[in-house]
MOPAC internal coordinates of N, CA, C and O (Angstrom, degrees):
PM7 1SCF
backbone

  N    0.0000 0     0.00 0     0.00 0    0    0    0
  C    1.4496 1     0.00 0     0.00 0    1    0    0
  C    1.5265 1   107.95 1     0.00 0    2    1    0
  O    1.2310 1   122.51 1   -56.27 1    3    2    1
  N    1.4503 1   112.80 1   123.73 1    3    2    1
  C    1.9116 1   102.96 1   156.26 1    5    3    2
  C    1.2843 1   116.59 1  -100.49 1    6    5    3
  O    1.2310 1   131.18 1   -15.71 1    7    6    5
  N    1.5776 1    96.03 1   164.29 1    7    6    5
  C    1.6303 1    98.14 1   179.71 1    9    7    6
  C    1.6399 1    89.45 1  -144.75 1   10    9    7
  O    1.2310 1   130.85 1   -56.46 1   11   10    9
  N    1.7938 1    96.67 1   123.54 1   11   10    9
  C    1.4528 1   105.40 1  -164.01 1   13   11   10
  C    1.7311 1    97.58 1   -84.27 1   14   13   11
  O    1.2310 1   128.68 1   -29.75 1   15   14   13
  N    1.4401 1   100.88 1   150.25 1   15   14   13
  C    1.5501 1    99.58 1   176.73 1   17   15   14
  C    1.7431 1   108.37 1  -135.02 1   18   17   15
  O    1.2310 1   131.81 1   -50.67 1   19   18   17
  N    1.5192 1    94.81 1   129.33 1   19   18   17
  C    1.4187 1    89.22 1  -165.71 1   21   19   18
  C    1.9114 1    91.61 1  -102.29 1   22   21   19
  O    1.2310 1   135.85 1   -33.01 1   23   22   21
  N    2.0725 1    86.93 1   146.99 1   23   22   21
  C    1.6400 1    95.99 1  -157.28 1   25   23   22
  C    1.7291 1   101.40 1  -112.84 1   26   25   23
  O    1.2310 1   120.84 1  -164.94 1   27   26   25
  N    1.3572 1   116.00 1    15.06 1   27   26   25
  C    1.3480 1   130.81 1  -159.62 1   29   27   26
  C    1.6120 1   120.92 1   -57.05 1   30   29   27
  O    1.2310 1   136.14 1   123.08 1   31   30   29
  N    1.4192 1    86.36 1   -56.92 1   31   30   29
  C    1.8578 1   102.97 1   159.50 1   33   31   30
  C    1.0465 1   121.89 1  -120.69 1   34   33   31
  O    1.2310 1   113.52 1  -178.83 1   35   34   33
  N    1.4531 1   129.86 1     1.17 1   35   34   33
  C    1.3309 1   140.53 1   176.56 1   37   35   34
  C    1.4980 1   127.09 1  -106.76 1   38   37   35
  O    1.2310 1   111.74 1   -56.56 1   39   38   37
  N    1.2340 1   133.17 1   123.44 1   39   38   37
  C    1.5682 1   122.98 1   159.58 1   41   39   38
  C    1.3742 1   118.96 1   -53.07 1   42   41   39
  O    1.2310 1   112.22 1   -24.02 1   43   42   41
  N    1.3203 1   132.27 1   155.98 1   43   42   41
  C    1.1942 1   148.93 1  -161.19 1   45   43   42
  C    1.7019 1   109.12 1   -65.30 1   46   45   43
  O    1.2310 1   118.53 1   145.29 1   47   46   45
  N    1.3904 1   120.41 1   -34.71 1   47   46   45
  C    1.4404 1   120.39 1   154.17 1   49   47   46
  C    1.9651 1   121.16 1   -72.49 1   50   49   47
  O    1.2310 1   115.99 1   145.52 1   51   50   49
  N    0.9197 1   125.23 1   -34.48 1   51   50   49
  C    0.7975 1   123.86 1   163.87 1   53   51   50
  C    1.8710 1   139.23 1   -74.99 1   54   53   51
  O    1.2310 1   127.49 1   151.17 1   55   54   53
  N    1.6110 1   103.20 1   -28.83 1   55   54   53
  C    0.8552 1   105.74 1   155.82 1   57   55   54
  C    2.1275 1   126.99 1   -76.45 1   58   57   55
  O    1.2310 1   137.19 1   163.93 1   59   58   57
  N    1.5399 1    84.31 1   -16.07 1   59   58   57
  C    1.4059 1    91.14 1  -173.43 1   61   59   58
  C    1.7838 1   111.38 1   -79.01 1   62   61   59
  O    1.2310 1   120.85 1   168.17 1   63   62   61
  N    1.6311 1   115.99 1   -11.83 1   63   62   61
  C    1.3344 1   118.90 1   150.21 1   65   63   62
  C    1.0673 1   140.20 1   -84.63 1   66   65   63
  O    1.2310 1   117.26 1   153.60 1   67   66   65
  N    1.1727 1   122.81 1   -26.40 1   67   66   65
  C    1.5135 1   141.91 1   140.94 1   69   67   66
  C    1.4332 1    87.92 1   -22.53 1   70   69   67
  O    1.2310 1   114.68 1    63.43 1   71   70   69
  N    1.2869 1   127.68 1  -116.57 1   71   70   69
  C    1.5619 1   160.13 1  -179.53 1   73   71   70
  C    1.9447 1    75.21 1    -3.99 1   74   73   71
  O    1.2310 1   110.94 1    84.71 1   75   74   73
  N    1.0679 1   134.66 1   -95.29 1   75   74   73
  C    1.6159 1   155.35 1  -165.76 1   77   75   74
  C    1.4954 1    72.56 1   -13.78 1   78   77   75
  O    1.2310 1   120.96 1    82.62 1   79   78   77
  N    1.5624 1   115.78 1   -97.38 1   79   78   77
  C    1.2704 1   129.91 1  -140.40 1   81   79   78
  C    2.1030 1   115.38 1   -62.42 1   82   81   79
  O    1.2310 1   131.20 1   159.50 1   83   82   81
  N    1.6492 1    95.99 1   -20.50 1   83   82   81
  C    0.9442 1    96.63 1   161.90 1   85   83   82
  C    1.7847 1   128.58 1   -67.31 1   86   85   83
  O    1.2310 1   119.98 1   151.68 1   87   86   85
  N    1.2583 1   117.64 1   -28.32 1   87   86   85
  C    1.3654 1   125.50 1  -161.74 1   89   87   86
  C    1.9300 1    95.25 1  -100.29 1   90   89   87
  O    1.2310 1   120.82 1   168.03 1   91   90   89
  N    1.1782 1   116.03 1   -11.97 1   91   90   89
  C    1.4875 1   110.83 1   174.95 1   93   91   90
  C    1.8011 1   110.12 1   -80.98 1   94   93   91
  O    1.2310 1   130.28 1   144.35 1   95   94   93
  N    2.0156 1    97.78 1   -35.65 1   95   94   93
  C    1.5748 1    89.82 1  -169.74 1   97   95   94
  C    1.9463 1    87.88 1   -74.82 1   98   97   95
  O    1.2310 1   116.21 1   148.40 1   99   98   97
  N    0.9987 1   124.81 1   -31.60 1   99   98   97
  C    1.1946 1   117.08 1   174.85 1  101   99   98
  C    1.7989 1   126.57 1   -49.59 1  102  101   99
  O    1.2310 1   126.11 1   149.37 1  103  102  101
  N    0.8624 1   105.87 1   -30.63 1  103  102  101
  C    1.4923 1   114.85 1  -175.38 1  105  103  102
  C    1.6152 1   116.42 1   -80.91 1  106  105  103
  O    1.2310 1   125.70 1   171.01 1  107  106  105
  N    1.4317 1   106.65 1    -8.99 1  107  106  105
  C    1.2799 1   115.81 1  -172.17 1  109  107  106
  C    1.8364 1   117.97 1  -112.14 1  110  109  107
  O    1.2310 1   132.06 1   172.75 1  111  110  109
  N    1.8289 1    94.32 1    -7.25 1  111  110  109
  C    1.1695 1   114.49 1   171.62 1  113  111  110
  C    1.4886 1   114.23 1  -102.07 1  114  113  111
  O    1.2310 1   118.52 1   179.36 1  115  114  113
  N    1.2567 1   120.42 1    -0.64 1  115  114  113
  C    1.5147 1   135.59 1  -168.41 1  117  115  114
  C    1.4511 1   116.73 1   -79.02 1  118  117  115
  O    1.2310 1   127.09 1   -28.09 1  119  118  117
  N    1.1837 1   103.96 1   151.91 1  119  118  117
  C    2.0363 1    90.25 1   145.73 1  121  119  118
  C    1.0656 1   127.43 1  -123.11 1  122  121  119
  O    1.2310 1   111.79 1    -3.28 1  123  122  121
  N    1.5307 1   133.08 1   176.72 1  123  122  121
  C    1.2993 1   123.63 1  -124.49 1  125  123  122
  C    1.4460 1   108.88 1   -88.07 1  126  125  123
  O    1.2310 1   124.40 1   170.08 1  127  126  125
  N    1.1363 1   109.16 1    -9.92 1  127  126  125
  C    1.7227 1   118.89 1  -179.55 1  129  127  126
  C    1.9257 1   107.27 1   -77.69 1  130  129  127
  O    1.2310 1   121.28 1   161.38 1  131  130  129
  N    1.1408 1   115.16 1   -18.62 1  131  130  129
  C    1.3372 1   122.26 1  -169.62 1  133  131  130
  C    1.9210 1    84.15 1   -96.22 1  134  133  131
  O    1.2310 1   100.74 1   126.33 1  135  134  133
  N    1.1819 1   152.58 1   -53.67 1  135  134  133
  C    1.1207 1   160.54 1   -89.16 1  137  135  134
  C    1.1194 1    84.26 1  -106.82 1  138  137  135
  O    1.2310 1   108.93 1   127.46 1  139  138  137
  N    1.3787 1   138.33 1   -52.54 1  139  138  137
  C    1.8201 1   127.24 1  -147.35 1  141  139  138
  C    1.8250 1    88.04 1   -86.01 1  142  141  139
  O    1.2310 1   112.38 1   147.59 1  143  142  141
  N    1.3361 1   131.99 1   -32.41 1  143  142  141
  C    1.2414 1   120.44 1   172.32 1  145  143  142
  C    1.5727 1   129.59 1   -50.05 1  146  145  143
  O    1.2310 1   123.03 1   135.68 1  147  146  145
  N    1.4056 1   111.79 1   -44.32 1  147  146  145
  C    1.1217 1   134.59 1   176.88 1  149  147  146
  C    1.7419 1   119.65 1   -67.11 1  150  149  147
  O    1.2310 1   133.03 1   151.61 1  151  150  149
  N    1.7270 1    92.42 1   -28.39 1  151  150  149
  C    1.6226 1    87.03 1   175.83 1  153  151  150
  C    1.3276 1   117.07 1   -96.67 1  154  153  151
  O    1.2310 1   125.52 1   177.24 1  155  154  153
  N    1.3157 1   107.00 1    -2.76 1  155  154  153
  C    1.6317 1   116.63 1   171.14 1  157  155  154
  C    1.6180 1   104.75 1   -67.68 1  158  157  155
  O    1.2310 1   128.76 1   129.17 1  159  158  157
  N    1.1351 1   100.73 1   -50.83 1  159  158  157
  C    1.8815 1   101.51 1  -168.86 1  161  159  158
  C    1.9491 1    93.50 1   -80.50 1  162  161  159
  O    1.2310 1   104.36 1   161.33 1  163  162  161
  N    1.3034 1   146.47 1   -18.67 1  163  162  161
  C    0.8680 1   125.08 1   163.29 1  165  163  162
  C    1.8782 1   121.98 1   -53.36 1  166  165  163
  O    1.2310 1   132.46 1   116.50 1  167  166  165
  N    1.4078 1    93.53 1   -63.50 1  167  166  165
  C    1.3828 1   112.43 1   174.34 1  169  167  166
  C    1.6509 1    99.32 1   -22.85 1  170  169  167
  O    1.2310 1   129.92 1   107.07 1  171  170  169
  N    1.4202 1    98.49 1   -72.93 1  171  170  169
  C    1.5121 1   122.21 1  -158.29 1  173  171  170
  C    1.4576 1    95.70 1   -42.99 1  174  173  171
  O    1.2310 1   117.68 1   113.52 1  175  174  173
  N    1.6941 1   122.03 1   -66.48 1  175  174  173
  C    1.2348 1   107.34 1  -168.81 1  177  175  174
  C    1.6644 1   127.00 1  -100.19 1  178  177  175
  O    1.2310 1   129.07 1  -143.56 1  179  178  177
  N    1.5123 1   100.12 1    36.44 1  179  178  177
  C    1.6886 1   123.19 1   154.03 1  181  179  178
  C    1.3320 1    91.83 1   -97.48 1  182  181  179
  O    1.2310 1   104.84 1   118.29 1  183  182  181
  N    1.1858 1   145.64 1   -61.71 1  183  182  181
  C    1.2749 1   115.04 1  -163.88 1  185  183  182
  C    1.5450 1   123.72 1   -83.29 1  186  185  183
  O    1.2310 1   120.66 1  -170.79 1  187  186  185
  N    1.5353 1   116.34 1     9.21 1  187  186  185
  C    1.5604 1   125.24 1  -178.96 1  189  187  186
  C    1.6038 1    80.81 1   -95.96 1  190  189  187
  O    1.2310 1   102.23 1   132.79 1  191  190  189
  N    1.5219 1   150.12 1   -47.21 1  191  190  189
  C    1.2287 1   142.13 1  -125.25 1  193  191  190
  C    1.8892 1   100.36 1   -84.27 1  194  193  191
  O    1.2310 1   136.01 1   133.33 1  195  194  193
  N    2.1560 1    86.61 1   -46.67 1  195  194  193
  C    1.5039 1   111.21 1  -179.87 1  197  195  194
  C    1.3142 1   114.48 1   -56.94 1  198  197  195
  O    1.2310 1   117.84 1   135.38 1  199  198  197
  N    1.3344 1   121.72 1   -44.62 1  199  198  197
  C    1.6784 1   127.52 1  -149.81 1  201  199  198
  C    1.3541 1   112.54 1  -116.55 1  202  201  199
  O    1.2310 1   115.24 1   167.67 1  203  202  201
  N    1.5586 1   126.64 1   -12.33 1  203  202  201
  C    1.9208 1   129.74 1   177.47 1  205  203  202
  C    1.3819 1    91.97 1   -92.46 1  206  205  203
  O    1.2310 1   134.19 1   -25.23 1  207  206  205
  N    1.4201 1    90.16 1   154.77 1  207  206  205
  C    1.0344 1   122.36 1   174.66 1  209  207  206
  C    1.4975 1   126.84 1  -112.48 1  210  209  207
  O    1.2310 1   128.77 1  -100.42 1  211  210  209
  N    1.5049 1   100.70 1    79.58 1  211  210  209
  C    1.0877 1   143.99 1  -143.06 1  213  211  210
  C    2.0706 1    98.34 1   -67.33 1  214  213  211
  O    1.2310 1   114.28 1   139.51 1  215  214  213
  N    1.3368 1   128.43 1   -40.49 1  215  214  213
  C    1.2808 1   128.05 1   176.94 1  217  215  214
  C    1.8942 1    95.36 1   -60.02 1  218  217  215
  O    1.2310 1   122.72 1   100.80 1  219  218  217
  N    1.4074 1   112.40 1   -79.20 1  219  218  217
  C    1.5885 1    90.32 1  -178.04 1  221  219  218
  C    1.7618 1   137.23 1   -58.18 1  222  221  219
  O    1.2310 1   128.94 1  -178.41 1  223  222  221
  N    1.6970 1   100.38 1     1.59 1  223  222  221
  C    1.4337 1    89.84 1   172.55 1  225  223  222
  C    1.7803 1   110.15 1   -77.80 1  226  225  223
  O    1.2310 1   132.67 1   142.10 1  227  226  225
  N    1.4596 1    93.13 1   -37.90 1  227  226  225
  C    1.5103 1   102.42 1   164.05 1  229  227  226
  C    1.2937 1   125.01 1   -10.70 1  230  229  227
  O    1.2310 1   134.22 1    95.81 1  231  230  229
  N    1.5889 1    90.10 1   -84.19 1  231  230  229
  C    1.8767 1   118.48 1  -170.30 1  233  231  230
  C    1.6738 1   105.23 1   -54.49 1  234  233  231
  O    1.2310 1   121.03 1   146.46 1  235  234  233
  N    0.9178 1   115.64 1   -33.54 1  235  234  233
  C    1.8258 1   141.12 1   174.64 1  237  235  234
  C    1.9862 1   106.57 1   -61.67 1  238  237  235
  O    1.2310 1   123.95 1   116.83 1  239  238  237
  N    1.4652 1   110.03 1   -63.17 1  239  238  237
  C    1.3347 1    85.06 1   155.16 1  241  239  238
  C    1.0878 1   148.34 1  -160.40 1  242  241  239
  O    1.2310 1   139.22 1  -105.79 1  243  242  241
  N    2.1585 1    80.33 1    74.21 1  243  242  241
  C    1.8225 1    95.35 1   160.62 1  245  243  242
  C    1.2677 1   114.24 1   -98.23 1  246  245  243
  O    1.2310 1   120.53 1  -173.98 1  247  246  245
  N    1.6572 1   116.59 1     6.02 1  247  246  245
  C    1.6134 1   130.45 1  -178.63 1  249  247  246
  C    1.4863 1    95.51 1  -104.29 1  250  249  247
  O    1.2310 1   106.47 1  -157.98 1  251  250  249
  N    1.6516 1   142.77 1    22.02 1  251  250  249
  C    0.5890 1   134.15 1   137.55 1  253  251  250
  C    1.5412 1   137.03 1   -71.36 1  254  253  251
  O    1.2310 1   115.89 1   161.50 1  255  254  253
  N    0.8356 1   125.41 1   -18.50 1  255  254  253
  C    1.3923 1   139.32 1   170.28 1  257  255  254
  C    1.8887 1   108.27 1    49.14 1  258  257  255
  O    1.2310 1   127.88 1  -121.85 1  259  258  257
  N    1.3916 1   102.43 1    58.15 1  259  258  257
  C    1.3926 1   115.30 1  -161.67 1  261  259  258
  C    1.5391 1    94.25 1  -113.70 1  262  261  259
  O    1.2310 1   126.29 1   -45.85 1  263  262  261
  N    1.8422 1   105.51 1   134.15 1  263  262  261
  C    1.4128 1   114.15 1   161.82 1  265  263  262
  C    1.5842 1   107.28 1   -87.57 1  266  265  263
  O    1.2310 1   111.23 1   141.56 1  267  266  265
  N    1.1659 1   134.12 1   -38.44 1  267  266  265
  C    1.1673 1   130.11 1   161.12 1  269  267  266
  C    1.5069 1   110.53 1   -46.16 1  270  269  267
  O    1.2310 1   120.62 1   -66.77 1  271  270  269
  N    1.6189 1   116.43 1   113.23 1  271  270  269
  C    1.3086 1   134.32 1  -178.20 1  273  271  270
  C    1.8478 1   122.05 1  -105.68 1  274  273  271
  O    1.2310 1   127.68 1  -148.20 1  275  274  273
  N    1.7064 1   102.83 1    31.80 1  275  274  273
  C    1.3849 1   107.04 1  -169.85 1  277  275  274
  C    1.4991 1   104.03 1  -137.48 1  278  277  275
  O    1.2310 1   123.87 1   -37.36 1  279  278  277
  N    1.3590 1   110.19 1   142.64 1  279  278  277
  C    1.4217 1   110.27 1  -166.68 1  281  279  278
  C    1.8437 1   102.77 1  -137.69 1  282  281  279
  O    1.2310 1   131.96 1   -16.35 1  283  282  281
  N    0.9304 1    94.50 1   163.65 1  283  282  281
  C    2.1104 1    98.99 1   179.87 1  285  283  282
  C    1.0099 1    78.84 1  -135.76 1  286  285  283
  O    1.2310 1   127.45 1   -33.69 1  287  286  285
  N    1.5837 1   103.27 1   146.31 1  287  286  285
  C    1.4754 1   135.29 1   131.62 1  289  287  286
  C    1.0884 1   124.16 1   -82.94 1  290  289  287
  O    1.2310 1   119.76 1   -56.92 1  291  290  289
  N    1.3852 1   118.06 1   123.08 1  291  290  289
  C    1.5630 1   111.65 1  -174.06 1  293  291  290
  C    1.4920 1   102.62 1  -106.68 1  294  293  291
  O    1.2310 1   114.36 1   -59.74 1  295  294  293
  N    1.6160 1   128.30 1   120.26 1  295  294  293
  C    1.2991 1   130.67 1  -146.67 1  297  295  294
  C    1.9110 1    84.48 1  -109.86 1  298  297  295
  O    1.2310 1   126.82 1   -52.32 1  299  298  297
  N    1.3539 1   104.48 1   127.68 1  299  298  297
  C    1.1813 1   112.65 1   160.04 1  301  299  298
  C    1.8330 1   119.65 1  -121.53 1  302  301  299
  O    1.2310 1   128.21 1   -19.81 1  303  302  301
  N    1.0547 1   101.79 1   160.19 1  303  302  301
  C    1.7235 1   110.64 1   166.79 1  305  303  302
  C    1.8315 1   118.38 1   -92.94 1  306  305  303
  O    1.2310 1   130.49 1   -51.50 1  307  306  305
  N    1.5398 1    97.38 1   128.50 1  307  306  305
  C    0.9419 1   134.99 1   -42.10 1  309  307  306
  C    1.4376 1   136.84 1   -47.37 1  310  309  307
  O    1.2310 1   120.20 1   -30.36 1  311  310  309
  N    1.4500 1   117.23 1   149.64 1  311  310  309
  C    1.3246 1   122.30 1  -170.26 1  313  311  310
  C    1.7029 1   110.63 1   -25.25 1  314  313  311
  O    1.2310 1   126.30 1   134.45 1  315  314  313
  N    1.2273 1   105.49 1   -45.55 1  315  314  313
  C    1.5782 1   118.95 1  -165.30 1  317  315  314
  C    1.7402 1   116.23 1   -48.14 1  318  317  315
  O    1.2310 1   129.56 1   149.21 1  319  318  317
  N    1.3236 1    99.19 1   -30.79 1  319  318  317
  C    1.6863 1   112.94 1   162.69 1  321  319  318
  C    1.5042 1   134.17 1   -79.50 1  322  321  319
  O    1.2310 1   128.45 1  -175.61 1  323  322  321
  N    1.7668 1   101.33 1     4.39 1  323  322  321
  C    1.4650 1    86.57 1  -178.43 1  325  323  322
  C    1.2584 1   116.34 1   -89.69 1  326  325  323
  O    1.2310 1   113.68 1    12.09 1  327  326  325
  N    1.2757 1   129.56 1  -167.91 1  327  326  325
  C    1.0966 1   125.23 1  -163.06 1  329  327  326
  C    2.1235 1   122.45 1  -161.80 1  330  329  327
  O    1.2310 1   111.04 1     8.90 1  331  330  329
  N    0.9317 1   134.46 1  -171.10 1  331  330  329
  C    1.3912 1   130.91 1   169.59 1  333  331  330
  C    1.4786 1   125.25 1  -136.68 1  334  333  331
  O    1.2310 1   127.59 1   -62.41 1  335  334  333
  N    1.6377 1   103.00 1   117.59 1  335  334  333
  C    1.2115 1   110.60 1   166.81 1  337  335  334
  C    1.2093 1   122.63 1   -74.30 1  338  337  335
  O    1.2310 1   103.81 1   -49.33 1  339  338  337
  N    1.6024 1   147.42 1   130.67 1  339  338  337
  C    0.8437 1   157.71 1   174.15 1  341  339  338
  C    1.7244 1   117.01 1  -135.72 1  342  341  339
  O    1.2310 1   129.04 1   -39.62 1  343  342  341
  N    0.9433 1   100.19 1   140.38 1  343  342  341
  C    1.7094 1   110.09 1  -153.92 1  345  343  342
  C    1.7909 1   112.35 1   -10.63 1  346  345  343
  O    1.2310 1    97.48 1  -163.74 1  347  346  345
  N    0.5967 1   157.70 1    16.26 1  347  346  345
  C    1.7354 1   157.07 1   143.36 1  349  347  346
  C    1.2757 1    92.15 1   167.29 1  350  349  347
  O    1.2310 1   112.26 1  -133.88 1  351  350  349
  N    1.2742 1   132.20 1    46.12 1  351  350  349
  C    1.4332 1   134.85 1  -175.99 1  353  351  350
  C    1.6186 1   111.58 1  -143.35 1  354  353  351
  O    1.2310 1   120.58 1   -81.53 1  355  354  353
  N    1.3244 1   116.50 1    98.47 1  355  354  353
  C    1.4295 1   124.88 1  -179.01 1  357  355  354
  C    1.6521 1   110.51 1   -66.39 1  358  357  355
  O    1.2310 1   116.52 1   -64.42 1  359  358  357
  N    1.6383 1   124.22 1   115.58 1  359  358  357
  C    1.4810 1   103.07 1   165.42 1  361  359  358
  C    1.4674 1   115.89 1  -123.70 1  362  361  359
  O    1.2310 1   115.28 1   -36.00 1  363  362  361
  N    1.2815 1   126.56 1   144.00 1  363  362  361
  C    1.8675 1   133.39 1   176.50 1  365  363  362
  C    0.9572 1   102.39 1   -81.00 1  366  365  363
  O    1.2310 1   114.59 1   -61.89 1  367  366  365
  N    0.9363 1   127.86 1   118.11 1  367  366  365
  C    1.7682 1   130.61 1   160.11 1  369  367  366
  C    1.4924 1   101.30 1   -58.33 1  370  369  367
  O    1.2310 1   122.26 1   -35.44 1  371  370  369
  N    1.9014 1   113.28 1   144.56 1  371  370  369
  C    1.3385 1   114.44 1   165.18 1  373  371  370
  C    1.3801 1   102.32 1   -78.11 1  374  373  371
  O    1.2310 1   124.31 1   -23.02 1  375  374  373
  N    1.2471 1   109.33 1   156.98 1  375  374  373
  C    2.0353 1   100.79 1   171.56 1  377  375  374
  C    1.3651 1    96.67 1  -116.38 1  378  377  375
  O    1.2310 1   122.80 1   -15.48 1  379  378  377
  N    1.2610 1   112.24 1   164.52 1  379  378  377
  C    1.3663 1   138.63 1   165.21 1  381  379  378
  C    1.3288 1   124.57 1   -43.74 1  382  381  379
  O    1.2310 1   110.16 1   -86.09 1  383  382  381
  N    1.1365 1   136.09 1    93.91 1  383  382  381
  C    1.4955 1   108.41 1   162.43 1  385  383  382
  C    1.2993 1   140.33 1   -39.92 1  386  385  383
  O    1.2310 1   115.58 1   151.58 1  387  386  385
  N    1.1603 1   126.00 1   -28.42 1  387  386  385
  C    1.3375 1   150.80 1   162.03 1  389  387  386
  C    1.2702 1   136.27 1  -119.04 1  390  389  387
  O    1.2310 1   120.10 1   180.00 1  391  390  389

């Protein structure tokens, strides 16, 4: 599954709640056939929001020096493998120990 994240005015944590809070008011405007999609990419980016380590994804890419301002998450099972595409540039999030 991806979940596109737009990086335009936002850093990559912040845009990545944006995206969260967008897909919850969405889920409540839905119907039920759209619904199990939507809670997959919720899940997905509650547990990227809870567990990255969101200061070094930062530092990672503001040393990108990229005009392209759009990023995917590419959501794998388990969560713990997904990861971020960024313009021909693959990145792992560190996770949290806690």
């Amino acid at each position: 599954m991806e979940i596109f994240l737009d990086l335009t005015r936002y850093c990559i944590e912040t845009a990545s709640k944006k995206k969260y809070e967008r897909l919850i008011r969405q889920y409540f405007k839905t119907n039920k056939k759209e619904k199990n999609n939507l809670e997959n990419q919720i899940c997905a980016l509650k547990y990227f929001l809870e567990k990255a380590d969101f200061s070094e994804l930062r530092n990672r890419f503001s040393n990108s020096n990229s005009v392209k301002k759009r990023a995917v998450l590419i959501v794998a099972q388990p969560f713990k493998k997904m990861y971020i595409r960024f313009n021909n540039a693959t990145f792992y999030p560190t996770w949290k120990s806690k």
